[in-house]
C-alpha positions in Angstrom: 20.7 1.3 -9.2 19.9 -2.1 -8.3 20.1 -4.2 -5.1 22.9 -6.2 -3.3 22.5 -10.0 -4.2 23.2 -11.4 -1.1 21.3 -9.0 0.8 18.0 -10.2 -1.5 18.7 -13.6 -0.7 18.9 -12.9 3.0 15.4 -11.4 2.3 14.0 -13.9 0.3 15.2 -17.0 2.6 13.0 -15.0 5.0 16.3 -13.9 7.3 17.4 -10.7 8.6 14.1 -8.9 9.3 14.4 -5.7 10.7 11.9 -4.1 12.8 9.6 -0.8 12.1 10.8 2.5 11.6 8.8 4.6 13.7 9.6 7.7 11.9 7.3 9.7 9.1 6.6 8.1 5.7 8.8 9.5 3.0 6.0 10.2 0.4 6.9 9.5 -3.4 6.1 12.7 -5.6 2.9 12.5 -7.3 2.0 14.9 -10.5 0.8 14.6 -13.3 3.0 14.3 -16.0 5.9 12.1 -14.1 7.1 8.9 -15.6 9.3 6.0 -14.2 11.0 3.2 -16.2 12.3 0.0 -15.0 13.9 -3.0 -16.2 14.8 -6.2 -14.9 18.3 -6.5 -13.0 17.7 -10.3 -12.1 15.9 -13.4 -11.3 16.4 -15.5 -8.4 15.0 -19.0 -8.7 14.4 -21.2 -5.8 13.9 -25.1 -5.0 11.5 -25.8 -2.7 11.6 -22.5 -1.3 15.1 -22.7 -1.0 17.1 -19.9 -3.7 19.3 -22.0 -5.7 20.4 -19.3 -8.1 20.2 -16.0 -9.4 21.0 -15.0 -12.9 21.4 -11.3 -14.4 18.9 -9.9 -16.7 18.8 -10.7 -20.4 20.1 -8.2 -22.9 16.4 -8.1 -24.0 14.7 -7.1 -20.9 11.4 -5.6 -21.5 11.1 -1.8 -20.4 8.0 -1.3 -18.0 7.3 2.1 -17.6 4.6 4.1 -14.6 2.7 6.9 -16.2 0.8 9.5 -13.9 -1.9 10.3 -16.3 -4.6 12.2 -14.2 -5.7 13.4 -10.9 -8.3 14.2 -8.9 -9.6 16.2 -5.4 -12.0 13.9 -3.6 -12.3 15.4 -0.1 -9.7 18.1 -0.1 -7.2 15.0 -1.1 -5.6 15.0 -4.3 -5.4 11.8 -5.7 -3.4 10.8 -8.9 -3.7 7.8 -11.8 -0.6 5.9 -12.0 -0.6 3.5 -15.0 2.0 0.5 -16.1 2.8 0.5 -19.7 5.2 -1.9 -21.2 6.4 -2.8 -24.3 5.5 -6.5 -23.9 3.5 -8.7 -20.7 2.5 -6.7 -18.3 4.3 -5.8 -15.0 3.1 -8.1 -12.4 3.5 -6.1 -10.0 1.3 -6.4 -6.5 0.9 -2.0 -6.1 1.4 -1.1 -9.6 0.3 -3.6 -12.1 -2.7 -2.1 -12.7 -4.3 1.1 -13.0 -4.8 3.0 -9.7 -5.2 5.7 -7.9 -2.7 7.3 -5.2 -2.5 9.6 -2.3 0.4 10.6 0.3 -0.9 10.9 4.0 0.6 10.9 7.1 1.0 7.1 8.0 1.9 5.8 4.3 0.5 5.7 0.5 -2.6 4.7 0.0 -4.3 3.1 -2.8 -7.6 2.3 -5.1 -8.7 0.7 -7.8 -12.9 1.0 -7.5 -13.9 4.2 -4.8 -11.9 6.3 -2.6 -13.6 4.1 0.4 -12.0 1.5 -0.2 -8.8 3.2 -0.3 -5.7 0.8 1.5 -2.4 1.1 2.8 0.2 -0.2 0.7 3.3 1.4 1.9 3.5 2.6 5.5 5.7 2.8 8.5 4.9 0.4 11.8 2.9 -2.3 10.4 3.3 -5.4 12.1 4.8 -8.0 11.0 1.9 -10.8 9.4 -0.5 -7.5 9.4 -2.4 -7.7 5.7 -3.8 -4.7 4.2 -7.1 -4.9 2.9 -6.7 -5.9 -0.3 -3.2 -5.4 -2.2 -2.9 -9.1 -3.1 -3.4 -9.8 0.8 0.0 -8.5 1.8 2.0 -6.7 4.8 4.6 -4.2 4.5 7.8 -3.4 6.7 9.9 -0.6 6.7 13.6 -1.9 7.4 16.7 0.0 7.0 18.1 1.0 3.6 21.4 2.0 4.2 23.9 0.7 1.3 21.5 -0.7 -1.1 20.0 2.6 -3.1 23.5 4.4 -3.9 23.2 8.2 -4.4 19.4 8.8 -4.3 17.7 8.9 -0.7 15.6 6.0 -0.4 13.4 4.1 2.4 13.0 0.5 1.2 9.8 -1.6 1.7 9.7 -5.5 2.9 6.5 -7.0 1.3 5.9 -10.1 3.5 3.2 -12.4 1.7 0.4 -13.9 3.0 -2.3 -15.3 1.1 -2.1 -15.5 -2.8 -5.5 -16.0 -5.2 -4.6 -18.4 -8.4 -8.7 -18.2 -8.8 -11.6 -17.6 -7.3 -11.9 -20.9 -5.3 -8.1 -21.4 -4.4 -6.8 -19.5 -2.1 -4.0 -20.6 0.9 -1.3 -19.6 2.7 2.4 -19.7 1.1 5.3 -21.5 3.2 8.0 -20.6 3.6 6.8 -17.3 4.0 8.1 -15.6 0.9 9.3 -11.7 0.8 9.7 -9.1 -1.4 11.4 -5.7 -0.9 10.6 -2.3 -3.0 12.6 1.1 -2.5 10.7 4.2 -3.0 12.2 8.3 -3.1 10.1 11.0 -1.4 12.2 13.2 -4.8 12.2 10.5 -7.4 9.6 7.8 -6.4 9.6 3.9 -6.7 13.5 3.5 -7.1 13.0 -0.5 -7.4 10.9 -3.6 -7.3 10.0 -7.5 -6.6 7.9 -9.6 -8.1 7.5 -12.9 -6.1 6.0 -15.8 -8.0 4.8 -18.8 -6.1 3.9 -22.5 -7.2 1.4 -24.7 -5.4 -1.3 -27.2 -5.1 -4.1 -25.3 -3.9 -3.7 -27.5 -0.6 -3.4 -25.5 2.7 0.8 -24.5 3.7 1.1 -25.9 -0.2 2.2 -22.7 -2.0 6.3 -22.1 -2.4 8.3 -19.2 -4.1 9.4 -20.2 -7.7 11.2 -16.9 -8.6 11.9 -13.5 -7.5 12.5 -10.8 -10.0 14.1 -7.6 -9.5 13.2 -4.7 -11.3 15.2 -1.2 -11.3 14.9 2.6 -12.7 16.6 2.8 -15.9 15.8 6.5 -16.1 17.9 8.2 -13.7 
């Protein structure tokens, strides 16, 4: 599985943006036990925000693989650790890059890292445009239509539209162009694939601009 080029650069020149699906969230299935791998499938590097190419993945792309180790019931909800293993640098990825817990209700996933009240949305159905969550690397999701891109496994696919990125603790700003990424998640077979977007920048206000896009996809179905 992996995604059509031009559609992603569509995407990631910030064109084409479809508007939300008011229809229920497809939940991915959480258990204990269930395991997805993904490689790369490209990288799309850009010039001053503009993609200038996109090359395929290297024969030695490093496999990253999400683990659900555990669960747990925390007010009749069931909630389950998903962890990212790889067999080199970590996957950078804004939901799964790092050890967290998940639940499936009725308007989306939801998500934490430090106490179930701080749970957050990071995959839902009619969120606004340039509507953060709380605190998935300050981000806002939209569902748009994913007819043609997952072949053979029903999928609803997930435009990541970034806001604000932290390089440290004291620089923060706003990235323009407004960049994009777009993840595809299975209610039967969970995440399908995703983006990474990496961003360069001064620290200056309107300063930050994508650098690179990479595509990850399931190597396991």
């Amino acid at each position: 599985m992996r995604y059509s080029l031009a559609l992603l650069v569509l995407l990631a020149a910030g064109c084409d943006t479809a508007e939300p699906d008011p229809g229920p969230v497809p939940a991915i299935p959480l258990a204990v036990g269930a395991e997805w791998s993904f490689a790369q499938t490209y990288l799309v590097r850009f010039d001053d925000g503009v993609p200038v190419d996109t090359l395929a993945a290297p024969a030695e792309a490093r496999t990253h693989t999400l683990r659900a180790t555990r669960d747990t019931l925390i007010s009749d909800e069931t909630w389950v650790l998903i962890q990212s293993v790889s067999d080199g640098p970590a996957l950078g990825h804004c939901v799964f890059g790092r050890p967290a817990w998940f639940t499936n209700r009725a308007d989306g996933l939801y998500r934490w890292t430090e106490s179930p009240a701080d749970a957050e949305l990071v995959y839902g159905v009619g969120v606004a445009p340039g509507v953060p969550f709380l605190d998935t690397d300050v981000v806002s999701a939209v569902l748009i239509d994913a007819d043609g891109l997952v072949e053979g496994v029903p999928a609803r696919v997930y435009e990541r539209t970034w806001r604000r990125l932290e390089f440290n603790a004291e620089t923060r700003g706003p990235i323009d162009p407004t960049a994009r990424t777009v993840d595809a998640l299975s209610p039967t077979e969970g995440p399908l694939a995703l983006e990474i977007q990496y961003v360069t920048g001064d620290g200056a206000p309107g300063s930050f601009v994508p650098s690179s896009t990479v595509g990850f996809a399931r190597v396991d179905l």
